[in-house]
GUTORLUM-143767 format. One record per residue: x, y, z of N, C-alpha, C in turn; residue in one letter. Coordinates in nm, 3 decimals. Layout:
BEGIN
((X; Y; Z); (X; Y; Z); (X; Y; Z); 'a')
...
***
This chain:
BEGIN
((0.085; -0.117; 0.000); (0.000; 0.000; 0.000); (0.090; 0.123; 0.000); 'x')
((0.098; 0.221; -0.071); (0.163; 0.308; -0.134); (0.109; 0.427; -0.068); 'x')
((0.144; 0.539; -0.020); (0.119; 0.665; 0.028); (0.166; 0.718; -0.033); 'x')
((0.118; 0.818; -0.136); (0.126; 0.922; -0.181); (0.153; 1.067; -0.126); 'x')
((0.061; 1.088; -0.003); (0.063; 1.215; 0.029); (-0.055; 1.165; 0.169); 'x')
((-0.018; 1.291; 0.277); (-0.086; 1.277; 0.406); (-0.236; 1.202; 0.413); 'x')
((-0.286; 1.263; 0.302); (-0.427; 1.206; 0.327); (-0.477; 1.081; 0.226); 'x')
((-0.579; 0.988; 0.284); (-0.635; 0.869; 0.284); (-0.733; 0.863; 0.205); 'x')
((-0.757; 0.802; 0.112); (-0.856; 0.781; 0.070); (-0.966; 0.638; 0.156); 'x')
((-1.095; 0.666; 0.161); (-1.166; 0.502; 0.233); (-1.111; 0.378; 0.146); 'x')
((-1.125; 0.397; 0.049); (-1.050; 0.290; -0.048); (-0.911; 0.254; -0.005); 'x')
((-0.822; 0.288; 0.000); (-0.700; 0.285; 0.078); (-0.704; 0.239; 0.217); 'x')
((-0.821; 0.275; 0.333); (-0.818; 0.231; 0.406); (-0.886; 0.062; 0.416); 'x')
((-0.972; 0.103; 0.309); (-1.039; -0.045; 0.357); (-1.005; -0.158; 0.272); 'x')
((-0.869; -0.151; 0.191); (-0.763; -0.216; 0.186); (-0.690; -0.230; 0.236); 'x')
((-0.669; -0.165; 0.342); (-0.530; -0.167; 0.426); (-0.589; -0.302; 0.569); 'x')
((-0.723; -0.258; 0.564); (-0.796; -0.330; 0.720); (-0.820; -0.480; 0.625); 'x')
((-0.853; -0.543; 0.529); (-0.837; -0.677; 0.455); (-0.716; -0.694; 0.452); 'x')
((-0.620; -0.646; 0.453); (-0.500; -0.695; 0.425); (-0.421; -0.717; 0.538); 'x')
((-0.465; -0.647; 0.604); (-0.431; -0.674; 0.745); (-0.499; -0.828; 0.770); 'x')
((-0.605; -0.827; 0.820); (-0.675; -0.925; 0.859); (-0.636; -1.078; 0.753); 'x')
((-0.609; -1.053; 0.577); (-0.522; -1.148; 0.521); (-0.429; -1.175; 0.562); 'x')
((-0.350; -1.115; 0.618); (-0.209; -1.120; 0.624); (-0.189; -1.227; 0.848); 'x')
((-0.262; -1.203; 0.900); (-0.311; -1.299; 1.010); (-0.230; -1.231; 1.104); 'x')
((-0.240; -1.049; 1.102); (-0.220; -0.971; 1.183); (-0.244; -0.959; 1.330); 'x')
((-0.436; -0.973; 1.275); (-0.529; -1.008; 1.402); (-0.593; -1.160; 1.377); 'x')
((-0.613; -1.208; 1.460); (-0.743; -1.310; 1.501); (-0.800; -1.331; 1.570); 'x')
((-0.890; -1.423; 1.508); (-1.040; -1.392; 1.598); (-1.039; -1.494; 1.619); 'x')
((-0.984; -1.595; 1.619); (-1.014; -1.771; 1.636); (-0.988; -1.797; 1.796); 'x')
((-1.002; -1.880; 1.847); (-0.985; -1.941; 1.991); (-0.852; -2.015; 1.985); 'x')
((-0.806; -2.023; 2.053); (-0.689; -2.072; 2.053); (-0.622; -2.144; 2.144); 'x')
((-0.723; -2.243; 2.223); (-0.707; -2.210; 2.390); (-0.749; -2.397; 2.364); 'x')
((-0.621; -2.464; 2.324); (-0.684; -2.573; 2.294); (-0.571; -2.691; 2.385); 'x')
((-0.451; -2.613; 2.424); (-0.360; -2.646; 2.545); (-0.460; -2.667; 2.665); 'x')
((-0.365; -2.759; 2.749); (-0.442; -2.762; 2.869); (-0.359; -2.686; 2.992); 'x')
((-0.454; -2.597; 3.066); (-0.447; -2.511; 3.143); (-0.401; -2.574; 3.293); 'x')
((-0.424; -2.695; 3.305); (-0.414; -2.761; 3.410); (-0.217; -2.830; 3.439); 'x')
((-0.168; -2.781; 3.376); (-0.028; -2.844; 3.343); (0.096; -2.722; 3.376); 'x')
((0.207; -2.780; 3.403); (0.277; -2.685; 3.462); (0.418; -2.741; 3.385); 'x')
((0.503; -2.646; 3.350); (0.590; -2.695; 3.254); (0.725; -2.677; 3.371); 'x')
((0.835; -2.784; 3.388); (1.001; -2.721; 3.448); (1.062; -2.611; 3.324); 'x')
((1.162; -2.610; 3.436); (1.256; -2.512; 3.351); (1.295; -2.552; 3.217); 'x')
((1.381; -2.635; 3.180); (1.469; -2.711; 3.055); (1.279; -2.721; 2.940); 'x')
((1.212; -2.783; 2.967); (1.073; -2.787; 2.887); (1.035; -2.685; 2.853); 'x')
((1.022; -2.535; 2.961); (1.017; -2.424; 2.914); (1.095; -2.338; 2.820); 'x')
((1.241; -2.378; 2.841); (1.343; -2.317; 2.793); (1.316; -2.352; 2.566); 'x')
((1.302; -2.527; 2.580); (1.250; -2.613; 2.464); (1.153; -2.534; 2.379); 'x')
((1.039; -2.517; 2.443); (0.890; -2.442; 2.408); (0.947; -2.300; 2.366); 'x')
((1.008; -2.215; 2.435); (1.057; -2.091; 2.399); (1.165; -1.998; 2.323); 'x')
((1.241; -2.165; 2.329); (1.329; -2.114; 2.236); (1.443; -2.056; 2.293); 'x')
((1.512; -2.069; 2.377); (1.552; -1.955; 2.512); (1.617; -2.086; 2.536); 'x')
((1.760; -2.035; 2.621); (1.843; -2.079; 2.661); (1.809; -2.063; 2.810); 'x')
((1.874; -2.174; 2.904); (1.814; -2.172; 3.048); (1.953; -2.061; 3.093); 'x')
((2.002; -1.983; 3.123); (2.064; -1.899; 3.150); (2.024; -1.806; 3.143); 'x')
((1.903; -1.792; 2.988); (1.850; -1.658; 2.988); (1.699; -1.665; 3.075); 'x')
((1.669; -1.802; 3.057); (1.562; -1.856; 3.164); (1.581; -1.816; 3.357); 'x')
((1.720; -1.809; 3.347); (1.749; -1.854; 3.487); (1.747; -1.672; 3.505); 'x')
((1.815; -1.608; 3.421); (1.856; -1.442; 3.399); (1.671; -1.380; 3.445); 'x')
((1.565; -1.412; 3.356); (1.465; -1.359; 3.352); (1.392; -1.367; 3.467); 'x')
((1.442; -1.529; 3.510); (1.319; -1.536; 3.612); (1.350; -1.466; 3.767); 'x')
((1.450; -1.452; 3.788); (1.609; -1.398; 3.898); (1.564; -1.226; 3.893); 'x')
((1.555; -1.155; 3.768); (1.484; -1.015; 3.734); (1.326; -0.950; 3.721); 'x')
((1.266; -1.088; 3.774); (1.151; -1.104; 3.758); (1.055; -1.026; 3.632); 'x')
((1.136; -1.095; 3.522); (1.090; -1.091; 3.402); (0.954; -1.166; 3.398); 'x')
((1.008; -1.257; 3.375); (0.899; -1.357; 3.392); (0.923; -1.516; 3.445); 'x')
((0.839; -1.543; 3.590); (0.868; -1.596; 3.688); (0.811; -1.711; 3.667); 'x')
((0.859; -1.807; 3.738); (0.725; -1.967; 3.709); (0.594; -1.928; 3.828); 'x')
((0.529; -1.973; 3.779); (0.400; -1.936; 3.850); (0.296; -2.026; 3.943); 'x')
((0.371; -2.141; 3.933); (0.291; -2.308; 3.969); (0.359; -2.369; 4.043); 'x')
((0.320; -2.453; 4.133); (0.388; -2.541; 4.190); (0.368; -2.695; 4.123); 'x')
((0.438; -2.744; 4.129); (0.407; -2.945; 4.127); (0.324; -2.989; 4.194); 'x')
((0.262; -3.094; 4.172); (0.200; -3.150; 4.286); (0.313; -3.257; 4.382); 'x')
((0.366; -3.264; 4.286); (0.469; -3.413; 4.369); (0.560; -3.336; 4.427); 'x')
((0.630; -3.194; 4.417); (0.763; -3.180; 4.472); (0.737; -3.042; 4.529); 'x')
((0.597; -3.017; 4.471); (0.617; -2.849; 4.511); (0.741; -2.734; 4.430); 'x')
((0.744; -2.832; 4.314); (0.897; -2.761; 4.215); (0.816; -2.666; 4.175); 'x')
((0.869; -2.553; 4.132); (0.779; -2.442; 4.055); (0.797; -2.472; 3.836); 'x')
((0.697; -2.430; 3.864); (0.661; -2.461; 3.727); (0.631; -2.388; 3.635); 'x')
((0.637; -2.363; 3.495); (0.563; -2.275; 3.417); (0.467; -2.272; 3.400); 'x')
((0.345; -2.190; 3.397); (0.232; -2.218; 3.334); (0.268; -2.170; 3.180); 'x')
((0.147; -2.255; 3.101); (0.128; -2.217; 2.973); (0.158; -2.063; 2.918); 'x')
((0.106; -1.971; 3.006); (0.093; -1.787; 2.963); (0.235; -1.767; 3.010); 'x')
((0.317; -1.822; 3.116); (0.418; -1.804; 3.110); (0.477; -1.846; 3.013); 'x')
((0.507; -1.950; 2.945); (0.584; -1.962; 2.872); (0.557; -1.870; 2.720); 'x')
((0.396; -1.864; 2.734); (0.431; -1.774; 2.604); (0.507; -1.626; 2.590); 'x')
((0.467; -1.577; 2.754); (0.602; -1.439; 2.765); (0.696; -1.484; 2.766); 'x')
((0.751; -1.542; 2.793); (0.913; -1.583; 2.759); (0.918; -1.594; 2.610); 'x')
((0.827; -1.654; 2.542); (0.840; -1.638; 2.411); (0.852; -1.566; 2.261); 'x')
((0.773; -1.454; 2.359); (0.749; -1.304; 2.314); (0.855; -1.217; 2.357); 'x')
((0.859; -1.241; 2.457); (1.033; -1.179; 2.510); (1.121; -1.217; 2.433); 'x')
((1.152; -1.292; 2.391); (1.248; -1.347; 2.281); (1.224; -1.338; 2.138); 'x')
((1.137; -1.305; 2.082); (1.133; -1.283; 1.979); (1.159; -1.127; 1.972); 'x')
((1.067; -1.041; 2.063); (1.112; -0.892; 2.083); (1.283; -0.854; 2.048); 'x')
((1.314; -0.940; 2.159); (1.492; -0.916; 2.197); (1.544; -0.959; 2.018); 'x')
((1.493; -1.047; 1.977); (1.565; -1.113; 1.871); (1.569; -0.980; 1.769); 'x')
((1.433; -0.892; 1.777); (1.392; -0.832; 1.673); (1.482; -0.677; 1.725); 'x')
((1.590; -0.700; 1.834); (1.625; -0.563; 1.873); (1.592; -0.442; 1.965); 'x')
((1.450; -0.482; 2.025); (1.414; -0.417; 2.107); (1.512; -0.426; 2.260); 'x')
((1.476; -0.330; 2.309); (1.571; -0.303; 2.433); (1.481; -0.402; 2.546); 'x')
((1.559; -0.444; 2.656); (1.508; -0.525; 2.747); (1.398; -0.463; 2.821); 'x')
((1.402; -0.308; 2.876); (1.347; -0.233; 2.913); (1.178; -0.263; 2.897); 'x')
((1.184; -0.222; 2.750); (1.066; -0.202; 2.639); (1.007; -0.355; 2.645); 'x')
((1.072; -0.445; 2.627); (1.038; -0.566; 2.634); (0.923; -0.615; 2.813); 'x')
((1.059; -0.586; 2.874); (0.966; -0.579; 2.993); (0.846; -0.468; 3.028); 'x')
((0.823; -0.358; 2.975); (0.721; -0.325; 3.027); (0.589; -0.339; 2.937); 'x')
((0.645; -0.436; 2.784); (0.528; -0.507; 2.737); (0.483; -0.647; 2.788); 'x')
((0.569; -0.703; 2.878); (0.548; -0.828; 2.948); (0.497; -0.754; 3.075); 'x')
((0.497; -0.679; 3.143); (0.408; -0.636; 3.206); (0.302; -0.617; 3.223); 'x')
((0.274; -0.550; 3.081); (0.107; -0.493; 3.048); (0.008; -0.630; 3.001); 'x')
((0.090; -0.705; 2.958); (0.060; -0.891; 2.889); (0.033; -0.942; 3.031); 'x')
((0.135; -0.970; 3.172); (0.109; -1.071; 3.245); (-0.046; -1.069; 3.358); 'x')
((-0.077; -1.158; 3.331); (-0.186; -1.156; 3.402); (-0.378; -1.154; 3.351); 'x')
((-0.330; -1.152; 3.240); (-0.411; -1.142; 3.127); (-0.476; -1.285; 3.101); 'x')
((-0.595; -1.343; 3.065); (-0.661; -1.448; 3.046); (-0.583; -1.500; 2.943); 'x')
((-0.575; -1.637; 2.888); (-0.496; -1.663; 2.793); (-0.592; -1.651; 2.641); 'x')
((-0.696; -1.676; 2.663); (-0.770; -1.645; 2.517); (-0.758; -1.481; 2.518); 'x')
((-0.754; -1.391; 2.599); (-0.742; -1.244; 2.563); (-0.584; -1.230; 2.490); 'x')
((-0.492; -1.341; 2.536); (-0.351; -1.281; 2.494); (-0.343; -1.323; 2.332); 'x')
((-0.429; -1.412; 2.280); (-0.428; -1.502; 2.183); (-0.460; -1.398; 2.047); 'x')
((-0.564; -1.303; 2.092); (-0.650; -1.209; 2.046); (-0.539; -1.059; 2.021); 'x')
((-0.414; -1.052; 2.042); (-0.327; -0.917; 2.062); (-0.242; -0.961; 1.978); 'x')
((-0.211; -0.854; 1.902); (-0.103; -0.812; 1.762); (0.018; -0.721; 1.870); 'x')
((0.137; -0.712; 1.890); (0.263; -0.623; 1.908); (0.268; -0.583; 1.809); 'x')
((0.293; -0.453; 1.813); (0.345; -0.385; 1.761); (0.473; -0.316; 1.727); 'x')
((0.580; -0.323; 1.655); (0.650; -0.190; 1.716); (0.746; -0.142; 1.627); 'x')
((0.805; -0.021; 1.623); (0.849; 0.028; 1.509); (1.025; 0.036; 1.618); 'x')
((1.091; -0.043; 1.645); (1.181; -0.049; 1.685); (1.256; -0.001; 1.842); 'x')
((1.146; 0.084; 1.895); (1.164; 0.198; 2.015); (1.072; 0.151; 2.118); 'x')
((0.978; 0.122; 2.042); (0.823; 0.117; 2.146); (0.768; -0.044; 2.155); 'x')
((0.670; -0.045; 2.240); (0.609; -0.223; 2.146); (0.453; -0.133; 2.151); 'x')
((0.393; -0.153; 2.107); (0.241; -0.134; 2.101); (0.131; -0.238; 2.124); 'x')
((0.034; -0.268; 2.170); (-0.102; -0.339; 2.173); (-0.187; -0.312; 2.072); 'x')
((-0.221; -0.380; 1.977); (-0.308; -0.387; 1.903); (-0.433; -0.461; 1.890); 'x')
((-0.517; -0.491; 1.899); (-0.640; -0.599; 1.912); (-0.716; -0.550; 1.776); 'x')
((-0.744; -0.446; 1.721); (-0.806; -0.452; 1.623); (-0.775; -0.382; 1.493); 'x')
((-0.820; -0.396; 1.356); (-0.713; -0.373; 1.230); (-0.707; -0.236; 1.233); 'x')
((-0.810; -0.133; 1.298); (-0.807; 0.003; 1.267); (-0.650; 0.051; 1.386); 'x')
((-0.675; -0.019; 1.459); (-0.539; -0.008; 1.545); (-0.423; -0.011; 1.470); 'x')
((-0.366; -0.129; 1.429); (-0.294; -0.160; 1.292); (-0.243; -0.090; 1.240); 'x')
((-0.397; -0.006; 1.132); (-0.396; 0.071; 1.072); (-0.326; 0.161; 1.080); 'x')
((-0.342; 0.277; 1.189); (-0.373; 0.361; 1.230); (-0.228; 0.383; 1.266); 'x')
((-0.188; 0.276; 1.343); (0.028; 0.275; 1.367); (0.108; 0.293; 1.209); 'x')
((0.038; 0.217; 1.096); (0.107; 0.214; 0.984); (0.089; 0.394; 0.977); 'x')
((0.010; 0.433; 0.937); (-0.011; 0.572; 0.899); (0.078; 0.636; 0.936); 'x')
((0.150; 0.640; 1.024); (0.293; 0.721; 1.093); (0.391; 0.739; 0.997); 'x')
((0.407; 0.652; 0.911); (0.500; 0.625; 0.814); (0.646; 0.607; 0.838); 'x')
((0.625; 0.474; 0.982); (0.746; 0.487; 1.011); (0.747; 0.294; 0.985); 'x')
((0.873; 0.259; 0.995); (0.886; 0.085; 0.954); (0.799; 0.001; 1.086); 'x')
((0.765; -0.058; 1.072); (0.663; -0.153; 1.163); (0.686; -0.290; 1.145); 'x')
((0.700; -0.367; 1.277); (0.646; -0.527; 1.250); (0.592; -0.573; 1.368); 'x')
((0.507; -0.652; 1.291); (0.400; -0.735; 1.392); (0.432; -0.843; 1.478); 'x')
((0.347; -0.851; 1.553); (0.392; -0.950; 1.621); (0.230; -1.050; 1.658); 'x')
((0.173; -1.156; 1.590); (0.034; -1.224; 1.649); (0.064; -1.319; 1.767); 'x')
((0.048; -1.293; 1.868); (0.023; -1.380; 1.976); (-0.037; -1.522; 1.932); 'x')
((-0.143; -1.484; 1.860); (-0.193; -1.591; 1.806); (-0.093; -1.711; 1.728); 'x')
((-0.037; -1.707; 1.674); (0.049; -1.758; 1.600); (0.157; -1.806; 1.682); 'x')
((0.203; -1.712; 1.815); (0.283; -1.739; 1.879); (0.247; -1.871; 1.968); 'x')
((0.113; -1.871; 1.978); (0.035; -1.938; 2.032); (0.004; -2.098; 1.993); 'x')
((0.031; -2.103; 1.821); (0.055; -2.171; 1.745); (0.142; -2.276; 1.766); 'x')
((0.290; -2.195; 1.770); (0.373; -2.261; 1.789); (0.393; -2.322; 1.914); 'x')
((0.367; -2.260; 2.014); (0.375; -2.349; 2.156); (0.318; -2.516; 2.147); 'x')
((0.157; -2.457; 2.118); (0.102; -2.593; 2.036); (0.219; -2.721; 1.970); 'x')
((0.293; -2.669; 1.899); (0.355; -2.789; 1.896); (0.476; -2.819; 1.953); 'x')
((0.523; -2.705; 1.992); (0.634; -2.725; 2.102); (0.591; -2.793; 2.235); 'x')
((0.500; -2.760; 2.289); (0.482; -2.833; 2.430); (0.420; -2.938; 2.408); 'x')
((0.367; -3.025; 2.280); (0.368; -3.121; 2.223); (0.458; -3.275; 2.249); 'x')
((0.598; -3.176; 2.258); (0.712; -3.302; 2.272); (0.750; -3.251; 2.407); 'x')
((0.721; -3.188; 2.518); (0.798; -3.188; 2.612); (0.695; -3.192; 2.743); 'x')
((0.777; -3.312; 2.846); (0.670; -3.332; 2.897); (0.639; -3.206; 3.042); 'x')
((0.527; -3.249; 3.054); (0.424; -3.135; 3.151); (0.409; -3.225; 3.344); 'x')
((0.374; -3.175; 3.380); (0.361; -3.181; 3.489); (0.234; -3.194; 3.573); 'x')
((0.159; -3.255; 3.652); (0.035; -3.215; 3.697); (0.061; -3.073; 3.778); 'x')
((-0.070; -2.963; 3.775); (0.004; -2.834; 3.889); (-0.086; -2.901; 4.010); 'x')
((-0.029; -2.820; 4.125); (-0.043; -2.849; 4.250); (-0.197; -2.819; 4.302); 'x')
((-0.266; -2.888; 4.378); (-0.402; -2.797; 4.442); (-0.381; -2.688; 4.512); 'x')
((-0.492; -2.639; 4.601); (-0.479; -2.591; 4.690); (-0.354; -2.652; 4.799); 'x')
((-0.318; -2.569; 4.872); (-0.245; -2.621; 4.984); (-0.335; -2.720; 5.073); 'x')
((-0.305; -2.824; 5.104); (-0.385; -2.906; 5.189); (-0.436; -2.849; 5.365); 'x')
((-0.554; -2.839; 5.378); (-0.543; -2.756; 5.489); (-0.479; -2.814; 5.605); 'x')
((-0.413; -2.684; 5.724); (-0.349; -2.716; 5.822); (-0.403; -2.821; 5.943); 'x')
((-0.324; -2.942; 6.008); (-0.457; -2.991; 6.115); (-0.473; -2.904; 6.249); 'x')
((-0.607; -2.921; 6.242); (-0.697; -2.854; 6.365); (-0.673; -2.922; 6.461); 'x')
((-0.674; -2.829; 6.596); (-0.661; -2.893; 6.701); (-0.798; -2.942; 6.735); 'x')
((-0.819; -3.033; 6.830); (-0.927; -3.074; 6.910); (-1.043; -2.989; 6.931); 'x')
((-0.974; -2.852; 7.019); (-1.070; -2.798; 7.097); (-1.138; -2.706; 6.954); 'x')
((-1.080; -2.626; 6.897); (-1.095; -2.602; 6.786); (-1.228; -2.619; 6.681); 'x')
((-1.176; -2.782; 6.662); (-1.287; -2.852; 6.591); (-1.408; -2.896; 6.609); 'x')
((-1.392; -2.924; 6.790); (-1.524; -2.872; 6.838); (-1.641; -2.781; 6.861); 'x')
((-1.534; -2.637; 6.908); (-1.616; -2.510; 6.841); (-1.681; -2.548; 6.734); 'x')
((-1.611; -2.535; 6.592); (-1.655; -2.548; 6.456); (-1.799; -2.622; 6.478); 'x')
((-1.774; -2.749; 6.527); (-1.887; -2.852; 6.508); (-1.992; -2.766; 6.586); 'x')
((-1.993; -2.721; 6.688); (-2.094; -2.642; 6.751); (-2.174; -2.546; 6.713); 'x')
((-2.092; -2.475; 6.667); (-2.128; -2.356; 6.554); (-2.236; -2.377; 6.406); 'x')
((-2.164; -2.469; 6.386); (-2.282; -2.546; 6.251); (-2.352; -2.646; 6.246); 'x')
((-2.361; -2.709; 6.384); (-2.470; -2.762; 6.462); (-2.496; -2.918; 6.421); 'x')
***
């Protein structure tokens, strides 16, 4: 798509928002076909992400991005799934030149986020910044600057985990903590109380 001069024609734009959406900028698909119940170690995470455990060991030490789960059998901490995809995104960022900084305070604005919402977000960034994108006028609207841009689909990123955590094995995560034992007198109250 060719710019001529400051202003837009609708035609221009509403080629720019198909081509976007061709090009698998944004999506709208679900993506949430991993299981949520699984907790990945370190070396499995490192596999899935692409990432060397040094830079694993570096991130999680800076609290880049931390394991978030326990085991059930050891109480080892574990990755969850959304973790590993920031680590993954972190690394592709870094790969693409962005500063660690910038990186982290887009893994910031990402952690904590439902995993079908993260699935649904385009990065953005023209080398300085990262941007959030969710929809093509967003997109859009960054290209118009007329400065160099590349994307980034979660979705896709999302993709690939899919078959990365495929070959590496997972973990059950931990329950609740098992509750503490009650003393005697204690448990009697209780029983009294709810009759």
């Amino acid at each position: 798509m060719a710019v001529a001069s400051g202003k837009r024609e609708p035609h221009d734009r509403r080629s720019a928002l198909r081509l976007a959406g061709q090009q698998g900028l944004l999506c709208e698909e679900d993506v949430v076909a991993l299981p949520m119940d699984v907790g990945y170690r370190g070396p499995a995470a490192c596999t899935a992400a692409g990432i060397t455990y040094r830079q694993l060991d570096y991130w999680a030490r800076t609290g880049l991005v931390e394991p978030s789960v326990l085991s059930g059998a050891q109480n080892a901490p574990l990755y969850s799934l959304p973790d590993i995809l920031l680590l993954k995104v972190a690394k592709r960022l870094l790969d693409t030149g962005i500063s660690l900084q910038q990186i982290r305070n887009a893994v910031d604005h990402l952690r904590g986020r439902p995993a079908p919402d993260l699935a649904r977000i385009t990065l953005m960034s023209d080398g300085v910044s990262v941007y959030e994108c969710t929809t093509p006028d967003e997109v859009v609207d960054l290209m118009q600057r007329g400065q160099g841009m590349f994307g980034l689909a979660l979705a896709n990123v999302w993709r690939e985990l899919e078959e990365a955590l495929g070959v590496v094995p997972a973990e059950e995560r931990a329950d609740l903590p098992a509750p503490q034992p009650v003393d005697e007198l204690a448990r009697r109250r209780r029983e009294r109380r709810t009759g």
